[in-house]
Structure formats: C-alpha cells, structure tokens
MIDRENGU-844734 format. One record per residue (C-alpha): residue in one letter; x, y, z. Coordinates in nm, 2 decimals, padded with zeros to 4 digits, always signed. Layout:
REM residues N
[A,[X,Y,Z]]
...
This chain:
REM residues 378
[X,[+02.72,-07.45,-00.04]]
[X,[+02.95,-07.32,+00.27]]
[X,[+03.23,-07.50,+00.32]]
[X,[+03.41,-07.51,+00.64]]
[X,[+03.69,-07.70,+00.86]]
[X,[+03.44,-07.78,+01.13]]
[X,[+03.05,-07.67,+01.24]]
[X,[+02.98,-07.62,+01.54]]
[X,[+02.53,-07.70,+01.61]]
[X,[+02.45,-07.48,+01.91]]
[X,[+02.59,-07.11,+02.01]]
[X,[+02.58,-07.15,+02.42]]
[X,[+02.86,-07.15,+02.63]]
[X,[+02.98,-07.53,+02.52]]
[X,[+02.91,-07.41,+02.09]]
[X,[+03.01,-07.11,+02.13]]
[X,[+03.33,-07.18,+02.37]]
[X,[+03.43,-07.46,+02.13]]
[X,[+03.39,-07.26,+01.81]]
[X,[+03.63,-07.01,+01.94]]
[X,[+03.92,-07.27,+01.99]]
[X,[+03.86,-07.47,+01.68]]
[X,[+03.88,-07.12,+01.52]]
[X,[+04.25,-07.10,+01.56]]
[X,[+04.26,-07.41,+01.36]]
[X,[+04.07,-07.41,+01.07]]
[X,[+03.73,-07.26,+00.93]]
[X,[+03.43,-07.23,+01.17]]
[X,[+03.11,-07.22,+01.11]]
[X,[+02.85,-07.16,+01.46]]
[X,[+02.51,-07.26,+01.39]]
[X,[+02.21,-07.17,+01.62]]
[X,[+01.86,-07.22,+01.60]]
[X,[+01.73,-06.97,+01.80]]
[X,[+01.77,-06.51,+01.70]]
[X,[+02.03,-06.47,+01.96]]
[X,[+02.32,-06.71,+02.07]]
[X,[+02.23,-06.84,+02.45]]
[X,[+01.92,-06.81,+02.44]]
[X,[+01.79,-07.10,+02.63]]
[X,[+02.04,-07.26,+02.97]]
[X,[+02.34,-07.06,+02.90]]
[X,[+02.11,-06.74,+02.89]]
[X,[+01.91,-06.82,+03.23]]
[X,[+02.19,-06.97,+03.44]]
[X,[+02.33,-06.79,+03.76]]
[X,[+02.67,-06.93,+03.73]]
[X,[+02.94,-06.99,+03.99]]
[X,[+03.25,-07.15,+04.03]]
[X,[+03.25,-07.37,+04.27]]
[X,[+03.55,-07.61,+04.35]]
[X,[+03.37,-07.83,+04.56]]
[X,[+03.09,-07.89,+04.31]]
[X,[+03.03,-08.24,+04.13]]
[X,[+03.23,-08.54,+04.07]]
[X,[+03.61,-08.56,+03.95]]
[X,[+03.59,-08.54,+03.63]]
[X,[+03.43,-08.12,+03.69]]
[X,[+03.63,-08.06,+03.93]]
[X,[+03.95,-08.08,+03.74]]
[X,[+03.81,-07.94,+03.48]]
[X,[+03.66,-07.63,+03.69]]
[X,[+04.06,-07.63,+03.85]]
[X,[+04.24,-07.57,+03.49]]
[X,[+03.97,-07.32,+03.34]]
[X,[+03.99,-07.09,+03.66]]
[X,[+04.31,-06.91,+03.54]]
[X,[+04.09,-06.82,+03.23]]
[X,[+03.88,-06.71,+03.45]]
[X,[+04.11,-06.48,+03.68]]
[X,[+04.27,-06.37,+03.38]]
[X,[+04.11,-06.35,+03.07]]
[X,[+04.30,-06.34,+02.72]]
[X,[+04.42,-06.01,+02.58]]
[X,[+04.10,-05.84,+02.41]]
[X,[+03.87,-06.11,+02.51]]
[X,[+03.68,-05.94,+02.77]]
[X,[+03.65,-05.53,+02.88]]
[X,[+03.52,-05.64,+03.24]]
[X,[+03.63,-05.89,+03.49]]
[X,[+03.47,-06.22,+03.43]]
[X,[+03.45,-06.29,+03.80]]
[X,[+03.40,-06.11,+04.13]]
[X,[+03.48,-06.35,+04.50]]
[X,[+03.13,-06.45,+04.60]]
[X,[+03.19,-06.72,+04.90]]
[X,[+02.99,-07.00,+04.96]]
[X,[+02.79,-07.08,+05.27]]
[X,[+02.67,-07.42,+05.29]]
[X,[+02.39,-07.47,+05.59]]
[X,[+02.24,-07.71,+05.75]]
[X,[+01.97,-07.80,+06.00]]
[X,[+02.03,-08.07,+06.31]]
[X,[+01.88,-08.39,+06.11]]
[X,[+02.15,-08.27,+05.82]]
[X,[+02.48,-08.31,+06.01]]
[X,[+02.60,-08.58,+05.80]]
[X,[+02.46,-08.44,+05.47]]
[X,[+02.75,-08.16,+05.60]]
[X,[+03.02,-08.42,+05.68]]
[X,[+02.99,-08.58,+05.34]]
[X,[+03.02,-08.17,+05.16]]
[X,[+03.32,-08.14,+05.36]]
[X,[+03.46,-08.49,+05.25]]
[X,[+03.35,-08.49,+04.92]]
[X,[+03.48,-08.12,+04.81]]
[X,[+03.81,-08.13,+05.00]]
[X,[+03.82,-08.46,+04.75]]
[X,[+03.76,-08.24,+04.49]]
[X,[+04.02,-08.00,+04.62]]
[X,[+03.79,-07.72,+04.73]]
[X,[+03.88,-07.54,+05.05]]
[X,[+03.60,-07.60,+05.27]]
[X,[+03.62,-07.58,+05.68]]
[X,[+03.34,-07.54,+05.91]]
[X,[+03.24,-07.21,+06.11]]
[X,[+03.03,-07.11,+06.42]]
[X,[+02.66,-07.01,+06.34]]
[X,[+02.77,-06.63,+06.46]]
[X,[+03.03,-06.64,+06.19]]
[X,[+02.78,-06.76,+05.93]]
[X,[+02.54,-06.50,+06.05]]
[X,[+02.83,-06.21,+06.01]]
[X,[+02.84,-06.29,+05.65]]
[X,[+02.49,-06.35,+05.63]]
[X,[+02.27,-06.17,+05.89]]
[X,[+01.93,-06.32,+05.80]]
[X,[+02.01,-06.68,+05.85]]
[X,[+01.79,-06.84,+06.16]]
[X,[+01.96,-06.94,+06.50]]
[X,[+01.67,-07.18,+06.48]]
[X,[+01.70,-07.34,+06.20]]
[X,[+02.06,-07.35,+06.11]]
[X,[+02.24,-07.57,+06.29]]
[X,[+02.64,-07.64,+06.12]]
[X,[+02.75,-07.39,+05.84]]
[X,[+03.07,-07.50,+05.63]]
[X,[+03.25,-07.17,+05.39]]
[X,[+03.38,-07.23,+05.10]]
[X,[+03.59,-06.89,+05.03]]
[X,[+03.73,-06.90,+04.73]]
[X,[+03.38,-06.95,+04.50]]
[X,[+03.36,-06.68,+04.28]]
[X,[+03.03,-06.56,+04.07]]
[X,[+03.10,-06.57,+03.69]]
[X,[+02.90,-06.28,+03.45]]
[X,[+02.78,-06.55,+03.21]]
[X,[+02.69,-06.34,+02.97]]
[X,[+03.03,-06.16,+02.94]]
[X,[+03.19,-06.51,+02.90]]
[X,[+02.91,-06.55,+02.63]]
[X,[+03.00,-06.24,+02.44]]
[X,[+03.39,-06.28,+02.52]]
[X,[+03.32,-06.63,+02.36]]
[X,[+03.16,-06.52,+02.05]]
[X,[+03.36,-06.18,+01.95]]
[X,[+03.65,-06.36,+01.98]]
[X,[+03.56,-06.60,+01.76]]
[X,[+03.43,-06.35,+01.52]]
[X,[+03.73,-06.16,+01.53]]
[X,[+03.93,-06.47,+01.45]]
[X,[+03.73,-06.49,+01.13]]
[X,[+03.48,-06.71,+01.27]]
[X,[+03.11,-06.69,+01.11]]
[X,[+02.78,-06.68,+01.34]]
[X,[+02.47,-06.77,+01.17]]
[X,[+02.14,-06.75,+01.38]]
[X,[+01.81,-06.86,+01.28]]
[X,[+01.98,-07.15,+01.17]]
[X,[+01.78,-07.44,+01.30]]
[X,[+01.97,-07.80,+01.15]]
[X,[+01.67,-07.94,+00.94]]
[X,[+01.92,-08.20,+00.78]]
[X,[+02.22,-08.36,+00.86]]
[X,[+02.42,-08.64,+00.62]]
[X,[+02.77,-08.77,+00.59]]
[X,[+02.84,-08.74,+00.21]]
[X,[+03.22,-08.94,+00.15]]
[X,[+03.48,-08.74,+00.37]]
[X,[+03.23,-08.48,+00.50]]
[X,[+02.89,-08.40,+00.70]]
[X,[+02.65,-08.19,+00.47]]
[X,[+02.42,-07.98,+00.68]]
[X,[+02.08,-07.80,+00.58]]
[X,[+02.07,-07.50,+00.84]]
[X,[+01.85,-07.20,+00.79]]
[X,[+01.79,-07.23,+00.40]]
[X,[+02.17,-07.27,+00.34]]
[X,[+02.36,-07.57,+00.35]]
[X,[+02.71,-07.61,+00.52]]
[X,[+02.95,-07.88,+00.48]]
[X,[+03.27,-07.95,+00.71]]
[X,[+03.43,-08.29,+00.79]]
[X,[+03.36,-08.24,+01.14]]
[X,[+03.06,-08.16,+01.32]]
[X,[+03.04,-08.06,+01.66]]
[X,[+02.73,-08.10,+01.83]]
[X,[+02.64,-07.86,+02.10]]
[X,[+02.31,-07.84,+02.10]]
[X,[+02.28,-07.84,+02.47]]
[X,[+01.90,-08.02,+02.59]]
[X,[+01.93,-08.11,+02.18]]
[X,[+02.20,-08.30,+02.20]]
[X,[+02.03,-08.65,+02.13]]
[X,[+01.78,-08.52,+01.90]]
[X,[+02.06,-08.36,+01.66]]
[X,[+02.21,-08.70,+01.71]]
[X,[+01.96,-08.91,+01.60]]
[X,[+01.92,-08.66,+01.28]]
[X,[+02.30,-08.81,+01.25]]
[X,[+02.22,-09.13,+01.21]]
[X,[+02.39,-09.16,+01.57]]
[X,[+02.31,-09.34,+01.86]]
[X,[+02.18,-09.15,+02.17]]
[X,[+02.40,-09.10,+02.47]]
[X,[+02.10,-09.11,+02.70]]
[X,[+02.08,-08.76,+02.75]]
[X,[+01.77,-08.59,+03.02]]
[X,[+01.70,-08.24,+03.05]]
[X,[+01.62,-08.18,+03.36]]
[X,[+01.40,-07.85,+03.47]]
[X,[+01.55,-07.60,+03.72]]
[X,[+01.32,-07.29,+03.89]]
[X,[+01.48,-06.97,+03.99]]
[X,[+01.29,-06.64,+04.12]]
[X,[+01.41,-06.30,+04.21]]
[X,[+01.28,-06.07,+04.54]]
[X,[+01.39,-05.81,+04.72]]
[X,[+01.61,-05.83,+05.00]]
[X,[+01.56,-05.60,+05.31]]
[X,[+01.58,-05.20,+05.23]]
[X,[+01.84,-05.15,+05.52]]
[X,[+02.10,-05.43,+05.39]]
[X,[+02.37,-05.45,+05.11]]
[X,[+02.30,-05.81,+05.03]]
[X,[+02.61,-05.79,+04.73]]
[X,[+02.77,-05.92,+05.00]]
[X,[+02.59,-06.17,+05.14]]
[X,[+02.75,-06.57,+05.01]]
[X,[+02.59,-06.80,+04.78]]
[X,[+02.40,-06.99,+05.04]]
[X,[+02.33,-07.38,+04.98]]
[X,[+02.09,-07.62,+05.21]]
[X,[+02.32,-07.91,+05.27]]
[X,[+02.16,-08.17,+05.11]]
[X,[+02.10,-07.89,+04.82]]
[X,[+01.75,-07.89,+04.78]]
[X,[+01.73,-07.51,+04.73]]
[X,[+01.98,-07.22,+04.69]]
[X,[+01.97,-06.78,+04.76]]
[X,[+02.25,-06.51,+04.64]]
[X,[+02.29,-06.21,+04.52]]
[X,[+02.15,-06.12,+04.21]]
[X,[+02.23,-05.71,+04.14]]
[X,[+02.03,-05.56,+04.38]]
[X,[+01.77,-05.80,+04.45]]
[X,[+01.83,-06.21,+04.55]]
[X,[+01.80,-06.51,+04.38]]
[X,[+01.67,-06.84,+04.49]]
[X,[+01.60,-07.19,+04.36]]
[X,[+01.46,-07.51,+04.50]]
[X,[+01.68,-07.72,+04.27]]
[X,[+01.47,-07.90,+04.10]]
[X,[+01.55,-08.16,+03.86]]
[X,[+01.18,-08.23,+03.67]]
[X,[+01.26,-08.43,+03.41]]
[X,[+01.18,-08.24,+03.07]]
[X,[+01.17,-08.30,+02.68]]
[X,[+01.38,-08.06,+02.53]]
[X,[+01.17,-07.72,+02.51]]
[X,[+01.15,-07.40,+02.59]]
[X,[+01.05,-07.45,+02.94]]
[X,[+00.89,-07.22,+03.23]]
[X,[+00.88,-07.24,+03.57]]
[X,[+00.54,-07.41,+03.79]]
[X,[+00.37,-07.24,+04.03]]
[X,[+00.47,-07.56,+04.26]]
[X,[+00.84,-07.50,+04.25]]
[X,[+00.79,-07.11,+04.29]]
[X,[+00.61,-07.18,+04.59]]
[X,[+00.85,-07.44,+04.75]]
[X,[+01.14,-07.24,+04.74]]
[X,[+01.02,-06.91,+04.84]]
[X,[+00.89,-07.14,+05.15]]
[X,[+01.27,-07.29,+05.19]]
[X,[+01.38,-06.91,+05.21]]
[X,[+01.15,-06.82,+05.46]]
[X,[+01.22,-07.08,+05.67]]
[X,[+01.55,-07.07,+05.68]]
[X,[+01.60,-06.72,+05.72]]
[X,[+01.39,-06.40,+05.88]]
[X,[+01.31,-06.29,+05.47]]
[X,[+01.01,-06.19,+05.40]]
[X,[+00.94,-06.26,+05.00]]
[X,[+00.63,-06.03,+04.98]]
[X,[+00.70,-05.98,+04.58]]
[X,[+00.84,-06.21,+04.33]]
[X,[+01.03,-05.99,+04.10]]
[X,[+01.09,-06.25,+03.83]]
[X,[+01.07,-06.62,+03.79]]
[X,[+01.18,-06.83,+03.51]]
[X,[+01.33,-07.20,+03.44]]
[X,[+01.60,-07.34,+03.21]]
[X,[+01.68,-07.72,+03.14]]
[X,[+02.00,-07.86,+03.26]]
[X,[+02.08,-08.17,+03.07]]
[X,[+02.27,-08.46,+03.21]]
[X,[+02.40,-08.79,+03.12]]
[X,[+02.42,-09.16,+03.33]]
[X,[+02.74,-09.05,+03.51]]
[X,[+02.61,-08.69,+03.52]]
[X,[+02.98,-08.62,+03.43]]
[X,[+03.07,-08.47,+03.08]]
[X,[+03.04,-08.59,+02.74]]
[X,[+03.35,-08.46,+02.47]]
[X,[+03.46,-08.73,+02.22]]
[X,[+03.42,-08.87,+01.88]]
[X,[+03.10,-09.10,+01.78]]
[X,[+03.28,-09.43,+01.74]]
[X,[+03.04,-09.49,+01.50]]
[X,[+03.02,-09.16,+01.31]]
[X,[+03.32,-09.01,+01.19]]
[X,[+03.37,-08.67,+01.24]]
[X,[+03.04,-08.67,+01.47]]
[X,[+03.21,-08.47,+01.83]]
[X,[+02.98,-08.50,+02.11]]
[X,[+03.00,-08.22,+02.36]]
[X,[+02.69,-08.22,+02.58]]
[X,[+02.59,-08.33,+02.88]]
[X,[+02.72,-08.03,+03.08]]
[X,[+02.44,-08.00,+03.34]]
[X,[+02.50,-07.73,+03.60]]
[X,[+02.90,-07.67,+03.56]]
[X,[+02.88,-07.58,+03.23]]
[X,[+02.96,-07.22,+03.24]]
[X,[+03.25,-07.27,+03.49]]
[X,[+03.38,-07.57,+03.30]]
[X,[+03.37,-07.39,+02.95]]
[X,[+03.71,-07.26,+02.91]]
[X,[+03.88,-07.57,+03.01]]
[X,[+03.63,-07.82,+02.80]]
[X,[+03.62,-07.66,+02.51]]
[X,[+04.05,-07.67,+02.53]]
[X,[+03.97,-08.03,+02.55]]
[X,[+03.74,-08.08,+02.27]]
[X,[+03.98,-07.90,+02.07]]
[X,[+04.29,-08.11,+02.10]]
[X,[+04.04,-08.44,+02.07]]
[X,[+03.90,-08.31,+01.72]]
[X,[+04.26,-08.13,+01.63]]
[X,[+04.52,-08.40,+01.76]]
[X,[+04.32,-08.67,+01.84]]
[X,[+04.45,-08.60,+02.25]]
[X,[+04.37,-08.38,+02.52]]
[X,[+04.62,-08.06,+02.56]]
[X,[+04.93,-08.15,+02.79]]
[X,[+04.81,-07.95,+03.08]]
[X,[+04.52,-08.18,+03.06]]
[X,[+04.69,-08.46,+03.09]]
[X,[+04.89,-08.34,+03.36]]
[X,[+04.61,-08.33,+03.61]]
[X,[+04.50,-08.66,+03.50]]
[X,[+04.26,-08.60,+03.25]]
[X,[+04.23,-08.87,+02.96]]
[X,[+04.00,-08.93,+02.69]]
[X,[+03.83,-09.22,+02.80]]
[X,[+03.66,-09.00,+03.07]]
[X,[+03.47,-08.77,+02.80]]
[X,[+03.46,-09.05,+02.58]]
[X,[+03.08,-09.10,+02.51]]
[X,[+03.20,-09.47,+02.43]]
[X,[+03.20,-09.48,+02.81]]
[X,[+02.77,-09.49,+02.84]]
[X,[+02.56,-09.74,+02.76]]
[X,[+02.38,-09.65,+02.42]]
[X,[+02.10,-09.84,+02.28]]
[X,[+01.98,-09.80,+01.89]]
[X,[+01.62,-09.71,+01.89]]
C-alpha cells in the first residue's frame, strides 16, 4: 500500500493544477483513469480568458489567476502561456439588449468592454456581414491560453516537486478506514487522509463510490469544428467572435478557424462525440453571419462541460466525509480559473482558509462551499 498526504482522482487542469499546490505541502499522489492526463474536457477545450465571462464568483477568480498567467513561475513553462486574442461580441438588430446586458454584466465583472462602429468590427474582422451584424462590443484585453502548455506546466512541476502521476489508474474502490481514505486504483491501492476529487464529468459518480452525497452535477455536451478560412487572409488575427446571446462562437485555431454552436446537451458522463445536428447548426451560424464559405470541415469533436445549480464553482470539504475535497463543477472557465482555484483548494485542505489575496478580493469559503447546494441522498 502507497501512502500519501493527499490524492488527487482526476489529472485535468482542476487534478492536475491542484496536485501541484498540495505538492509543496505534503505527499501527492495524481490518479487518472484514462493513458494520458487530460484526456477528455481539458484535452478538447479552446480556452480563453475572458474577464467578462460568468458570474462573480469566476470572475474574481479569472482576475487573481491572470498574473499566473502573464507570468508564469520560474521553470514552469518554456513558452508563453498566453497570446492577446480580443473579443468581438456581435449582434443582430432583434439582439440589442442581449448586447446591453454583455456590457452591464461584464463591466460588473470588471472586464473592459465598450461598444464600436460595425467598420471598426469589420477592421478586426473583415468577414463579418453589414447585413447581419448590427452593434459589436470589444473586449480587448481577452487573451487565448495554450491549454495544453498549462497542462504540461501543471504536471512537470508537480513531478519535479516529487509529485507521483499514475495513469491507467481508474478508482475501482474508495473507503474511509479510521483517520484515512484507502483507495483501489489501477491494481495498487493508495491511502492519504485526504482525497481530492477531480474527476471532472465524474465528479458525482467518484462521490457516490465515497459514500458522499451528490452535489447535482450535469455534464453538459459542447460541439466544436475546424475549417479553413479564406487563402488570401491571416485570420491569427482575427478576435474571438461571440453571437450576443452566445449561441455559437469562431476564432482562430493555428491556421484554420474554430467554431461552436454552444451547445449544452445534457450528457452522462462519457466519452462523448459530436452530432451531425450541432455540426450542421453552427457551420450555418458562421455562414450567416459572415461571407465564409465552410466547404470542408477539417475536424469536429465534443467534450462535456460539467456544471452545478449555481453554475458557479465547487471547492470545499464534504461536511459529511472528512477529508472528502470537492473540486468540480468547473464548466467552461476552468482552464482560465485553474491557477487561482487550485491556490484556493489548497489553503482550504492546508489551513482550513482561502490564501489572503483571496480574501482580499472578497472571496470566502462559503462561496465554494458545496454545503451551499441542495444535495439529496439517493
């Protein structure tokens, strides 16, 4: 038997971000189901960071992780973790309060946001149509994240802090035993008096293999597809563009675009995959909206973005399971929340509070607390 400070079920961004924290305070030990850590949201996400994005609770936590961000840790990373990418929000006539309410809502959230002239939108993105857009608000200082250099700053971080990765590792069995969790992973068994479940879409069901009650988590499908923009354009530049009452997406992805109808299909956890239905949709949005012409799909895919009640996170002890961390619930703001959440879970499984620069932007437990949703025994 492996025994450990802490284990950590789940090697995305939230297990994997975690584990390196809780590294510098004890022994580690990073399960993961799957061959390769990420494998399922965290490996098919097209990440930004977005100020304006979500309720409060994200947005402060987006605000403290961006100097992480901007500038990584020594020997964390070999390439920037971020490039400016600004976002374009559009809208047609019938959307003009759907625009009002962005503006409102992510000034709130302390994004800088201010509306522009459809010739200005069109400088910055040249394909939009006079005829259908009719208001564009910019949100400048959104910045595309290379998710899987986070991933892999993440993980040999936490490696070369001593940390132990095991994949293949799927949790067959997990038991409090007196003062610790015993854990039957991958024909080994681990035991730590803290476990830290990250098991992203998972979440409940590693829960429920705790004996805990289920914080009402749904995995929710999302479609994206790659094309080709036009030959004559360098579309690296182009913004992330966003319909304003977000019903589907396009940016740049390399060379080519990316585009999703953001949909929200509720899902059992799985390894999901796209439907021909959502494919079609939003290569319709794109070619409405703009003077594209999607003639080939490149690549199409889908990953599950799970959510709670409050759509808002979930990082706190079981009040019922001691030793059981919940950190799920992370939805679509998990890669740009990652550096400051897992901080958080930290100091809540190290000190019992959140780490003073938490505090200091009015963070407090009770808002992560998964004592804050209704859970019902099943």
């Amino acid at each position: 038997m492996a025994n450990h400070d802490f284990i950590v079920v789940g090697a995305g961004i939230a297990g994997a971000s975690a584990a390196y924290e809780l590294q510098q305070h004890g022994s580690v030990a990073l399960l993961e189901r799957e061959p390769l850590p990420g494998q399922h949201t965290t490996g098919r996400s097209a990440a930004f960071l977005v100020d304006s994005y979500a309720g409060p609770v994200v947005a402060k936590l987006t605000r403290a992780g961006r100097p992480f961000f901007e500038q990584p840790p020594d020997e964390f990373t070999d390439i920037p973790l971020v490039t400016p990418n600004s976002v374009l929000w559009i809208g047609r006539e019938d959307q003009r309060a759907s625009l009002d309410a962005t503006i409102v809502e992510g000034r709130k959230a302390g994004a800088e946001l201010y509306e522009i002239s459809i010739a200005e939108a069109k400088a910055i993105c040249p394909v939009l149509r006079e005829d259908y857009v009719a208001r564009a608000v910019a949100e400048p200082s959104a910045m595309h994240i290379d998710v899987a250099g986070l991933l892999d700053g993440f993980l040999r971080g936490f490696r070369r802090r001593g940390g132990e990765v095991e994949t293949k590792a799927e949790v067959t069995r997990i038991e409090r035993s007196g003062e610790a969790w015993e854990i039957d992973a991958g024909g080994q068994r681990f035991r730590a008096p803290v476990v830290v479940n990250a098991a992203g879409a998972w979440c409940d069901v590693l829960g429920r293999l705790a004996g805990a009650r289920p914080i009402g988590l749904q995995p929710l499908r999302r479609t994206a597809i790659t094309f080709d923009g036009p030959k004559d354009a360098n579309t690296r530049l182009w913004p992330l563009v966003i319909d304003a009452d977000e019903d589907f997406y396009f940016k740049p992805e390399g060379a080519q675009l990316l585009a999703s109808p953001c949909d929200e299909t509720p899902s059992e956890p799985c390894d999901t995959s796209p439907e021909d239905y959502d494919v079609a949709l939003v290569a319709d949005h794109v070619q409405r909206s703009t003077n594209l012409e999607i003639r080939h799909i490149r690549n199409r895919w889908a990953g599950l973005r799970s959510f709670v009640a409050d759509r808002s996170l979930v990082a706190g002890m079981d009040a019922e399971r001691a030793g059981f961390f919940w950190l799920a619930g992370q939805g679509g703001f998990g890669i740009m929340t990652s550096p400051a959440a897992a901080r958080a879970a930290a100091g809540l499984i190290v000190n019992g509070s959140l780490p003073p620069d938490l505090q200091a932007i009015g963070l407090t437990p009770e808002m992560l607390s998964p004592e804050r949703l209704e859970r019902r025994s099943e």
